[in-house]
GUTOR-476153 format. One record per atom (N, C-alpha, C, O): residue in three letters; z, y, x. Coordinates in steps of 0.2 Angstrom, whole numbers, plus 5000, padded with zeros to 4 digits. Example, Ala and Ser with C-alpha at 12.3 -4.5 7.8 and 13.67 -1.06 7.14 Angstrom:
! GUTOR-476153
ALA503949725066;ALA503949785062;ALA503949845066;ALA504249835071;SER503549895064;SER503649955068;SER503950005064;SER504050065067;
//
This chain:
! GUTOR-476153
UNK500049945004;UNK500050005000;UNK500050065004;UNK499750115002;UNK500350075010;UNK500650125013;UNK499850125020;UNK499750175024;UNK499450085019;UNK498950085023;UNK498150105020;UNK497650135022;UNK498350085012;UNK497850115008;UNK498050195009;UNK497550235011;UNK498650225008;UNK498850295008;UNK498450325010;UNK497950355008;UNK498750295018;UNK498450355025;UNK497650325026;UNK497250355031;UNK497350275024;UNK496550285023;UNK496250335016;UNK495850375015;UNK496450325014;UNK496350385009;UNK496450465012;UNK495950505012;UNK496950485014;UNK497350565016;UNK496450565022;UNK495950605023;UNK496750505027;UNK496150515031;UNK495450545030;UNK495150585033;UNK495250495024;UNK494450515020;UNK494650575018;UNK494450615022;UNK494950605014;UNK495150665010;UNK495050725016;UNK494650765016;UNK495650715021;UNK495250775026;UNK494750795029;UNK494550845032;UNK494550725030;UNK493950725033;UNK493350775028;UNK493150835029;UNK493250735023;UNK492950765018;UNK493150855015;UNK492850895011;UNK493550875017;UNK494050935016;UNK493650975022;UNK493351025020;UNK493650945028;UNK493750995034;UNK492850985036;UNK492651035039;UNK492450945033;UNK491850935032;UNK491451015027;UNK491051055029;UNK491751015021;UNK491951065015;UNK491851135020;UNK491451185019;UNK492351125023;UNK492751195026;UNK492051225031;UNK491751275029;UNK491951175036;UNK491251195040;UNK490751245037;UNK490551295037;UNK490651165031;UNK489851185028;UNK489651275025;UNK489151315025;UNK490251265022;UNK490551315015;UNK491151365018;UNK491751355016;UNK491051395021;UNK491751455026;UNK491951505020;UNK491551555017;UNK492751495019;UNK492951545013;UNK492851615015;UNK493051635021;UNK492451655009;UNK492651715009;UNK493151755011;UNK493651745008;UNK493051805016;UNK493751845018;UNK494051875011;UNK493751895006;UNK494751885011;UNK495251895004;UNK494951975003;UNK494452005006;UNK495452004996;UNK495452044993;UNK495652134999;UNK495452195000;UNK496252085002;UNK496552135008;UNK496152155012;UNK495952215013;UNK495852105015;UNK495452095021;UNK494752155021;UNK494452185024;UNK494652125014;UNK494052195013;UNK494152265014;UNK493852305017;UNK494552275010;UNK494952335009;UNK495252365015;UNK495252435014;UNK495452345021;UNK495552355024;UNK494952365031;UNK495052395036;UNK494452325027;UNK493852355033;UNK493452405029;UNK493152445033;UNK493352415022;UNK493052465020;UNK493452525023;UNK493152565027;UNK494152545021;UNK494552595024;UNK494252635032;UNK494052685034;UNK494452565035;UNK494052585043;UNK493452595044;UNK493252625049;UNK493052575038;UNK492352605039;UNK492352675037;UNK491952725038;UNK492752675033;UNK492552765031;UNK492852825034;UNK492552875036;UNK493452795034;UNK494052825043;UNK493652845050;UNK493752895053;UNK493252785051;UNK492952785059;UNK493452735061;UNK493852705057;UNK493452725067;UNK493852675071;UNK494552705073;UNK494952665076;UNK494452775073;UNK495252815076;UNK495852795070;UNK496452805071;UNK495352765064;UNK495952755060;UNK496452695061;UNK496952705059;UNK496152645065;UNK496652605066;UNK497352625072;UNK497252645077;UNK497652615070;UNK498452615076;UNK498452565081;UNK498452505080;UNK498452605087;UNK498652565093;UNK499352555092;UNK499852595090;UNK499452505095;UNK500252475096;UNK500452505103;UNK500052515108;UNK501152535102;UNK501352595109;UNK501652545111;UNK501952575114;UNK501852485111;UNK502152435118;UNK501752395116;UNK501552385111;UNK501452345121;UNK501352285124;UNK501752215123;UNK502352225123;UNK501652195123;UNK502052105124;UNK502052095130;UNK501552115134;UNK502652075133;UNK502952065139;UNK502551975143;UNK502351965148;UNK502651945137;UNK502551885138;UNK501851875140;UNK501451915138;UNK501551815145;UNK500951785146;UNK500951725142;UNK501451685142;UNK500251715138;UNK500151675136;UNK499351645139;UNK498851675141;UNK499651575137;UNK498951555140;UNK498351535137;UNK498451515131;UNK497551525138;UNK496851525135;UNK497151485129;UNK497251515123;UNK497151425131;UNK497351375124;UNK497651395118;UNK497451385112;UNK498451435120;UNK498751455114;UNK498751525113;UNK499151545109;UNK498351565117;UNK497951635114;UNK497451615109;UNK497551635103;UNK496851555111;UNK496451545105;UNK496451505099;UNK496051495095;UNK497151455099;UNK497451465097;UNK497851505088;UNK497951485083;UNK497851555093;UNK498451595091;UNK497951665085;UNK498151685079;UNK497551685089;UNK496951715086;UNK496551685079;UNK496351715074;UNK496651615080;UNK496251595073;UNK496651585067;UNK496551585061;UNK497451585070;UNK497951575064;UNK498151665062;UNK498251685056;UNK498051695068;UNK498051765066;UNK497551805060;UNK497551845056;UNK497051765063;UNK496251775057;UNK496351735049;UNK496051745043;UNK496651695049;UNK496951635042;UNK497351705041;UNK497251735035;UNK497751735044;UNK498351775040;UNK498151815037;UNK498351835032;UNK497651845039;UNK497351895040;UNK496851915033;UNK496951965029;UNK496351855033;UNK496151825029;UNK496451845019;UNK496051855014;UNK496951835020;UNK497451815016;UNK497951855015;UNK498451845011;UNK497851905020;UNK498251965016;UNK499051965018;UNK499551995015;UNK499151905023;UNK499851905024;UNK500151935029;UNK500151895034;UNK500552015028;UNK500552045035;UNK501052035039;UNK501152065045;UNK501651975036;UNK502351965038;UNK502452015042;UNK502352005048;UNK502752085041;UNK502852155044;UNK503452145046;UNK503452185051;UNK504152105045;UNK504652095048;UNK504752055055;UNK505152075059;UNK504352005055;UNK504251955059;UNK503751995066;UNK503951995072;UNK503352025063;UNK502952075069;UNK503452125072;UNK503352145078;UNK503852155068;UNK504252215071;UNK504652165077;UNK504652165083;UNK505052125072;UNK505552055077;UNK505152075084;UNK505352115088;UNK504552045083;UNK504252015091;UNK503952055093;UNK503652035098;UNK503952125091;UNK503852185095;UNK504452195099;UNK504452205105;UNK505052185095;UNK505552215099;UNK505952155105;UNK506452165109;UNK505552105105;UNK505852065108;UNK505252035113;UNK505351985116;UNK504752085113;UNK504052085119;UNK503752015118;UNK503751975123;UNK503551985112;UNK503051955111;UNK502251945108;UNK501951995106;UNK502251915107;UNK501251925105;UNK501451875096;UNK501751835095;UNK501151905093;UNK501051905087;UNK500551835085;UNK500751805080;UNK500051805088;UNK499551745091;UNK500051675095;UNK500051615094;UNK500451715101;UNK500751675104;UNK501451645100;UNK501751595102;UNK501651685094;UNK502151685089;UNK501751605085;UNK501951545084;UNK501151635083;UNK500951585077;UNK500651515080;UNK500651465077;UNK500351525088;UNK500251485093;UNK500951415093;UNK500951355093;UNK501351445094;UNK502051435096;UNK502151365088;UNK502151295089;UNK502151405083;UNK502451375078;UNK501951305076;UNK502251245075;UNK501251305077;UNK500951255074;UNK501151195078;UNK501251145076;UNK501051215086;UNK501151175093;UNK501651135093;UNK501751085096;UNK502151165090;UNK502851125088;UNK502751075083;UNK502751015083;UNK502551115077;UNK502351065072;UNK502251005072;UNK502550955070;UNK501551015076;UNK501050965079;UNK501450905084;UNK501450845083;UNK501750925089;UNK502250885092;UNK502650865087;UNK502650805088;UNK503150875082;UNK503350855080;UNK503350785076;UNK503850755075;UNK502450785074;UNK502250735071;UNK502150685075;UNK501850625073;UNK502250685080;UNK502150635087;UNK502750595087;UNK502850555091;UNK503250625082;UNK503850555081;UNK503750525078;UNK504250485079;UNK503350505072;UNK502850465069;UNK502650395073;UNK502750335070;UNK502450405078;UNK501850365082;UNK502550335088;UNK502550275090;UNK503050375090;UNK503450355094;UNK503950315091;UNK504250265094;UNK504150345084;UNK504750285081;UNK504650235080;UNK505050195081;UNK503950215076;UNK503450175073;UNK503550115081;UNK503950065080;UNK503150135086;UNK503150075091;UNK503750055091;UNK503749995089;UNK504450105094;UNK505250075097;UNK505150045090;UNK505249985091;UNK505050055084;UNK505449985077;UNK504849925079;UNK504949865078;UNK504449945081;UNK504049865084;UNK504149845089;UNK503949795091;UNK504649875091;UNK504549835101;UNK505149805098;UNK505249745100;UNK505749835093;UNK506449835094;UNK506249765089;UNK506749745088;UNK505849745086;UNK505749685081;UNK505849705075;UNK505649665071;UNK506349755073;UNK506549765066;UNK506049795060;UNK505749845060;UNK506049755055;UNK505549745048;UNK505749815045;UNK505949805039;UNK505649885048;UNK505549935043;UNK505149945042;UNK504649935045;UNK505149995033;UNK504450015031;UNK504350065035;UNK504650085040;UNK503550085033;UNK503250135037;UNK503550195035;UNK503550245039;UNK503750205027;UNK504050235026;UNK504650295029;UNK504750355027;UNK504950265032;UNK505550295037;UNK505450325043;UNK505750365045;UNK505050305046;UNK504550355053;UNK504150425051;UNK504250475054;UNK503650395045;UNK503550455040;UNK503750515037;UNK503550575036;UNK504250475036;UNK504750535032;UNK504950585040;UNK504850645043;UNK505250535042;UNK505650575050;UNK505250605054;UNK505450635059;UNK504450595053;UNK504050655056;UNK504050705054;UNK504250755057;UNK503950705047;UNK503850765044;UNK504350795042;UNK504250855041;UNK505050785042;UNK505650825043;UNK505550855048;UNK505550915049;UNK505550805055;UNK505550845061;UNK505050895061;UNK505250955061;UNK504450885060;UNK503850945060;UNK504151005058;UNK504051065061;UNK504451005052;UNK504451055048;UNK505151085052;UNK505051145053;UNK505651065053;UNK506051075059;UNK505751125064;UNK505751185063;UNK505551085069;UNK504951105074;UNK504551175073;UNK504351205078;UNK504351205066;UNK503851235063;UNK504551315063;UNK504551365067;UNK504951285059;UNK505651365056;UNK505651375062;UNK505551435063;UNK505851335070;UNK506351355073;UNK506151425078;UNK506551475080;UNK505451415078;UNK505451475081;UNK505551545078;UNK505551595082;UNK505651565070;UNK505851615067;UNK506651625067;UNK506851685066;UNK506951565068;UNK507751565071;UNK507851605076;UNK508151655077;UNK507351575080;UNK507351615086;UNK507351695087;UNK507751735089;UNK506651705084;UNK506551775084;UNK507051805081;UNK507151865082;UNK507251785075;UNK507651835072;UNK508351855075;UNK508651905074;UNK508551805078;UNK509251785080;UNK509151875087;UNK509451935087;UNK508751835093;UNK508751875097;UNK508351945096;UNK508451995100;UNK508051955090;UNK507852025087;UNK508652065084;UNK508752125084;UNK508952025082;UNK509552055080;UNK510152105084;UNK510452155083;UNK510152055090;UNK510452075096;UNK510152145099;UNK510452195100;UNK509552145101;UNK509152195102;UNK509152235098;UNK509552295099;UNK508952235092;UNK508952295088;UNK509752345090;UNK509852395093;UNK509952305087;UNK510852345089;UNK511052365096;UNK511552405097;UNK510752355100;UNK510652375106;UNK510352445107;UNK510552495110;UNK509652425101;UNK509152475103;UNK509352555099;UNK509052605099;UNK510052525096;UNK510252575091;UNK510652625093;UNK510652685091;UNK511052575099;UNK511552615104;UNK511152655109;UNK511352705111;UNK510552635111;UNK510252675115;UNK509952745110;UNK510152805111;UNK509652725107;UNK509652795103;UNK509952845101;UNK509552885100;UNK510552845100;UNK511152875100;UNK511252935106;UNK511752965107;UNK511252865117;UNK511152915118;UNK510952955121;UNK511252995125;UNK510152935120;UNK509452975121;UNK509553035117;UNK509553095120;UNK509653025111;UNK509953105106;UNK510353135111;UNK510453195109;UNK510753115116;UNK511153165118;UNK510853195123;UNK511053245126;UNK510353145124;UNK509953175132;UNK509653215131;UNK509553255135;UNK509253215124;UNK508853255123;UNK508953325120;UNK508553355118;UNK509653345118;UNK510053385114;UNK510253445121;UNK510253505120;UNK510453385131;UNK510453425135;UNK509953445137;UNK510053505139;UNK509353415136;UNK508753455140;UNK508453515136;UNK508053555137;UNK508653515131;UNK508653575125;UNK508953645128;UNK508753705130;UNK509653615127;UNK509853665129;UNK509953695136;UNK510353735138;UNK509453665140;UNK509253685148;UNK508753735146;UNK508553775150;UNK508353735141;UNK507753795142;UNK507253755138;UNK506853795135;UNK507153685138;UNK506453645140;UNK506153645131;UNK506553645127;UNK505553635130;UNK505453635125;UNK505453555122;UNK505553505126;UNK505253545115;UNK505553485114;UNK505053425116;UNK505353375117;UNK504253425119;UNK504053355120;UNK504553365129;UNK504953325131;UNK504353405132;UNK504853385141;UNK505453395138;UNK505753415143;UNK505753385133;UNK506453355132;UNK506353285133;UNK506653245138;UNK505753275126;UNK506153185126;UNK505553175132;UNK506053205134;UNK505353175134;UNK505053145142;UNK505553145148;UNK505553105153;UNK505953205148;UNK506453195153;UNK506853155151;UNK506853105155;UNK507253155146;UNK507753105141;UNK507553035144;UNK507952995146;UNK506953015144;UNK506952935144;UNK506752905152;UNK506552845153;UNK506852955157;UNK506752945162;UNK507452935168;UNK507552945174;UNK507552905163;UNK508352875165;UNK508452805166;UNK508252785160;UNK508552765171;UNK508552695172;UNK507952675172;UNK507452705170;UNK508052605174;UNK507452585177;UNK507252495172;UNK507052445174;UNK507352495168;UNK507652455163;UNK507752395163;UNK507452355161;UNK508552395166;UNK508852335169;UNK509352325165;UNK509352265163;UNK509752355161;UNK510452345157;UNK509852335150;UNK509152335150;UNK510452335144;UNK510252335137;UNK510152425136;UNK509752415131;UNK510152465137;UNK510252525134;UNK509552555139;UNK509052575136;UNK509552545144;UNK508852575150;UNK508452515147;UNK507952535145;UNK508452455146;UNK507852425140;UNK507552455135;UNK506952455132;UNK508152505133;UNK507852515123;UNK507352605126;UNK506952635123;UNK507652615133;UNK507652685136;UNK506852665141;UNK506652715143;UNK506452615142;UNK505952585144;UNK505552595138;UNK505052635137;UNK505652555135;UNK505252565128;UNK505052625125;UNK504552635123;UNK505452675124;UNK505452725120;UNK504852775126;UNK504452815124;UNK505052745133;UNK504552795136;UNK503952775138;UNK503552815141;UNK503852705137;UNK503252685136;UNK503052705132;UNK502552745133;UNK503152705125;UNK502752725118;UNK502552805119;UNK501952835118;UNK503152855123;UNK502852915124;UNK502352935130;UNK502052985129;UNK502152895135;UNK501852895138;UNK501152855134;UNK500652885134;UNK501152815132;UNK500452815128;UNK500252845120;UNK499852835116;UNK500652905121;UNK500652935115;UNK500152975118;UNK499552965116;UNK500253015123;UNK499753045129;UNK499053035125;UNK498653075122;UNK499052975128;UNK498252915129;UNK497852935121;UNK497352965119;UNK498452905117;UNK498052895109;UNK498052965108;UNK497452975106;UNK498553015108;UNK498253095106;UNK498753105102;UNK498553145097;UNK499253105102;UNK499753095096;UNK500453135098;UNK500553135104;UNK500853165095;UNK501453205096;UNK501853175099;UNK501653115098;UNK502253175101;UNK502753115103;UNK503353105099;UNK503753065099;UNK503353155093;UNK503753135088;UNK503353095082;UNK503653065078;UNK502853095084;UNK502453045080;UNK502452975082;UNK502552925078;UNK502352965088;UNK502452925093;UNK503252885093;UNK503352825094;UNK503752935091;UNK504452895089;UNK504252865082;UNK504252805082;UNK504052905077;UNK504052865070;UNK503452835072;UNK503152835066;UNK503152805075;UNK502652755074;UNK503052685079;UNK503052625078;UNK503252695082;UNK503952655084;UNK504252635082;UNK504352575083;UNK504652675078;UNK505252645073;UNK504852595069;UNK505152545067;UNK504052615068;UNK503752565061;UNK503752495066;UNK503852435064;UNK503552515070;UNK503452445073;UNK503952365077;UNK503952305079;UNK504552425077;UNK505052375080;UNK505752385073;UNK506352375074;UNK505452415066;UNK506052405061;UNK506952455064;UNK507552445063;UNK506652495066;UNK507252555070;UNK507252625066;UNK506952685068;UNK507552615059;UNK507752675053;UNK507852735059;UNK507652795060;UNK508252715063;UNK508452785068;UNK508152805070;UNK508252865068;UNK507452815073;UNK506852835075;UNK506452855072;UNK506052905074;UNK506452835066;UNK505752845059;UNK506352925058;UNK506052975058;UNK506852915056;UNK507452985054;UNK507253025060;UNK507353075058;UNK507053025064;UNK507253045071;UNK506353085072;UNK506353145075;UNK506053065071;UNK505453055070;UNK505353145065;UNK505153205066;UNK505453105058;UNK505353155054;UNK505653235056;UNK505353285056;UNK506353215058;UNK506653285058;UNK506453335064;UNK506453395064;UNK506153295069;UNK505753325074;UNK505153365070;UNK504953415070;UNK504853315067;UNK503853355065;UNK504353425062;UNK504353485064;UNK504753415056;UNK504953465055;UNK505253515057;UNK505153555052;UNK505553535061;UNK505853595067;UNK505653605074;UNK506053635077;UNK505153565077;UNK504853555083;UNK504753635085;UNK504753645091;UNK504753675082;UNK504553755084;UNK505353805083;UNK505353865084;UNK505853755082;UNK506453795083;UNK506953745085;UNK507153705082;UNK507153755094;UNK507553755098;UNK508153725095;UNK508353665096;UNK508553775092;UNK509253775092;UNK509353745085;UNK509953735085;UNK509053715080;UNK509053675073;UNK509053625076;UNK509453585074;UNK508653585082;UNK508553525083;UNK508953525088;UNK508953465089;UNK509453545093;UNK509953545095;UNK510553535093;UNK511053505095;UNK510453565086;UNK511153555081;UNK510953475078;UNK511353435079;UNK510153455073;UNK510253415069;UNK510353355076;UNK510753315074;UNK510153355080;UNK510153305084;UNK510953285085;UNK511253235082;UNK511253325089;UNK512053345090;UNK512453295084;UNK512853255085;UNK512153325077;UNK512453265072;UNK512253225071;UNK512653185068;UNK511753205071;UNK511353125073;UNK511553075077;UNK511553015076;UNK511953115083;UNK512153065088;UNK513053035086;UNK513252975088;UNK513253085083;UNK513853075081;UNK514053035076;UNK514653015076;UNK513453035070;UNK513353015063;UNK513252935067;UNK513752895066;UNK512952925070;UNK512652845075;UNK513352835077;UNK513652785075;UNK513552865082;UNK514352845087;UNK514852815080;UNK514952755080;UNK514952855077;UNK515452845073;UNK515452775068;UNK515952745067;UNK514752765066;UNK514252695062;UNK514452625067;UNK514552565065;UNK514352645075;UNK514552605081;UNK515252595081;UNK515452535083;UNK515652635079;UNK516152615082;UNK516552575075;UNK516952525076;UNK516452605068;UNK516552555061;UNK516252495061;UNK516652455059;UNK515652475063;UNK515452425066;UNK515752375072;UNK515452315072;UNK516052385075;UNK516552375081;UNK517252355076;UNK517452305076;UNK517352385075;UNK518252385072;UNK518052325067;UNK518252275068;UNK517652335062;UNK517352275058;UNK517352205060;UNK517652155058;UNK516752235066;UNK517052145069;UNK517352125072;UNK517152065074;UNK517852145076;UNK518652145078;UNK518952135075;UNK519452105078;UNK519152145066;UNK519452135061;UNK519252065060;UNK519752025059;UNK518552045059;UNK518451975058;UNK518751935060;UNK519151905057;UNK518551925068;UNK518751905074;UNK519551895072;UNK519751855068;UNK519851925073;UNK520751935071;UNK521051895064;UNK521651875064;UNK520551885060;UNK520751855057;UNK520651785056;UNK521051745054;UNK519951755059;UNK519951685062;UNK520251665068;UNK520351605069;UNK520451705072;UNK521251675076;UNK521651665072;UNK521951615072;UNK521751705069;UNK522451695064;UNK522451625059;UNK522851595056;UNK521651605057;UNK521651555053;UNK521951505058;UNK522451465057;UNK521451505064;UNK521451455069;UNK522351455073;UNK522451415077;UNK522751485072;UNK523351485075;UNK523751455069;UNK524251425069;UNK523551475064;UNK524051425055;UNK523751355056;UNK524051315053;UNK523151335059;UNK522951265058;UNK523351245065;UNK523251175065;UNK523451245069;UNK523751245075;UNK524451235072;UNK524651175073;UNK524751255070;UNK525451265069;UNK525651205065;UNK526051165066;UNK524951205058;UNK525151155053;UNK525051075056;UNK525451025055;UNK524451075061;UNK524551015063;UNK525350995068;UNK525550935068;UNK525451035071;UNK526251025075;UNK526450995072;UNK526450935073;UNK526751045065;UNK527251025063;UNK527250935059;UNK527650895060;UNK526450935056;UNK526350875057;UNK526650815060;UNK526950765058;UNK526350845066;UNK526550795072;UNK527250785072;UNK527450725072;UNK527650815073;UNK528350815074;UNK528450795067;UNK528750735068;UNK528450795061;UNK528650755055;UNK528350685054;UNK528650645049;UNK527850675058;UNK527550615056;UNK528150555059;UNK528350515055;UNK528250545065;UNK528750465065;UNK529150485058;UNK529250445053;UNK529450555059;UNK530350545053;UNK530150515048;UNK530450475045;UNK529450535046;UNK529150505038;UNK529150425040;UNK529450395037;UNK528750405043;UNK528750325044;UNK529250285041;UNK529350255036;UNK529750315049;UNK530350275048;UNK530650285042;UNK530950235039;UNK530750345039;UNK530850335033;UNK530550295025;UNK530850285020;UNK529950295027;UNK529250255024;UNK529650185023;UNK529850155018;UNK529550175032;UNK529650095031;UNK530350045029;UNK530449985027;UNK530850115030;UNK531550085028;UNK531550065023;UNK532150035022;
//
């Protein structure tokens, strides 16, 4: 029964992937819409991304990564959270979707490995049980890499929250030295060499203004196109309040001044918050500690009294 299955699924894709060749789907609803725009726009309408991917990826799972980028694409699906994540955590968008299938695919490879060990080891299992445990693992193999990104996107973010904070302060001093506001934030981000967590988020920030240059763009434009791209509220705010007072000095000295404060303050609530938590799973953990003692020290008196 279970050999009739997988000759059948086998025909079926065959006959599917045969289908696909012949007869190639129509690009989606989005996908149009999105080239007619650029058609009318010119090609200045597209945005360049102001940081790079840190990572090297190689031919395979670049091309790869590009066709599943094109299915997405296709279909209108811009996963905009997932893209920020891997912006901010210097990876490729391709080597993201490269990454997931690759896993998958090996995972299905515990299929063909469990199958032999239950033949070598002589035990009469169905096929059914190797099957199923590929396809869990696969689909395992498939999430984990979204665990990942978000996990270490989270870290960073909060990171890049503290650095921002304080850039506003660096930027509130080169104001108040004379300078106007873009050689504010260009002096501002020319601090460290980006080794700690805070000269990282201070690398990036002067990346994006330095290619802000290239593309033609303000550099306060260049912060909110930033913020869009790595999910950073503080910059998009940050962003607007600059286009808006960029021609008066001592307003953006002031709103900055409370900006940076407004953040310190959010940091350190945040801080006591989870030090609070923390404090209290010790305290769980030192009442479970205490009850097993006592436990222990009660458990013979109970016996012998038990058994008498």
């Amino acid at each position: 029964m279970v050999e009739n299955v997988f000759a059948g699924a086998a025909v079926g894709l065959g006959l599917f992937l045969l289908f696909r060749a012949l007869f190639p789907p129509r690009p989606g609803l989005v996908a149009r819409l999105l080239a007619l725009d650029s058609a009318r726009q010119g090609d200045d309408a597209l945005r360049i991304r102001l940081i790079s991917p840190d990572e090297d990826v190689s031919a395979f799972r670049r091309g790869v990564g590009v066709r599943l980028a094109r299915f997405y694409a296709a279909r209108g699906w811009e996963v905009r959270s997932t893209r920020a994540d891997l912006a901010l955590v210097g990876r490729s968008f391709e080597g993201y979707l490269a990454t997931k299938m690759l896993l998958a695919v090996s995972g299905l490879l515990a299929f063909p490995i469990l199958l032999g060990w239950l033949l070598l080891m002589g035990w009469g299992v169905s096929l059914q049980v190797p099957l199923w445990s590929a396809l869990v693992v696969a689909l395992i193999f498939f999430f984990l890499p979204d665990l990942q990104i978000r996990r270490d996107a989270a870290v960073r973010r909060r990171d890049f929250r503290h650095a921002v904070g304080a850039f506003l302060d660096l930027v509130a001093m080169n104001l108040a030295g004379g300078r106007g506001v873009p050689e504010a934030l260009l002096m501002a981000v020319s601090v460290g060499d980006g080794g700690s967590a805070s000269n990282w988020a201070m690398a990036r920030i002067r990346e994006a203004l330095s290619n802000a240059r290239i593309v033609g763009i303000t550099p306060w434009q260049a912060l909110g196109q930033l913020g869009d791209e790595i999910n950073v509220d503080e910059l998009r705010d940050l962003s607007a309040a600059l286009g808006l007072v960029a021609d008066d000095g001592a307003k953006v000295r002031a709103s900055l001044t409370a900006r940076a404060a407004t953040m310190r303050r959010r940091e350190l609530a945040e801080v006591e918050g989870q030090a609070g938590e923390r404090s209290q799973s010790m305290l769980v953990a030192q009442l479970l500690l205490c009850a097993g003692f006592v436990i222990f020290l009660s458990f013979p008196a109970a016996m012998k009294m038990l058994g008498s």
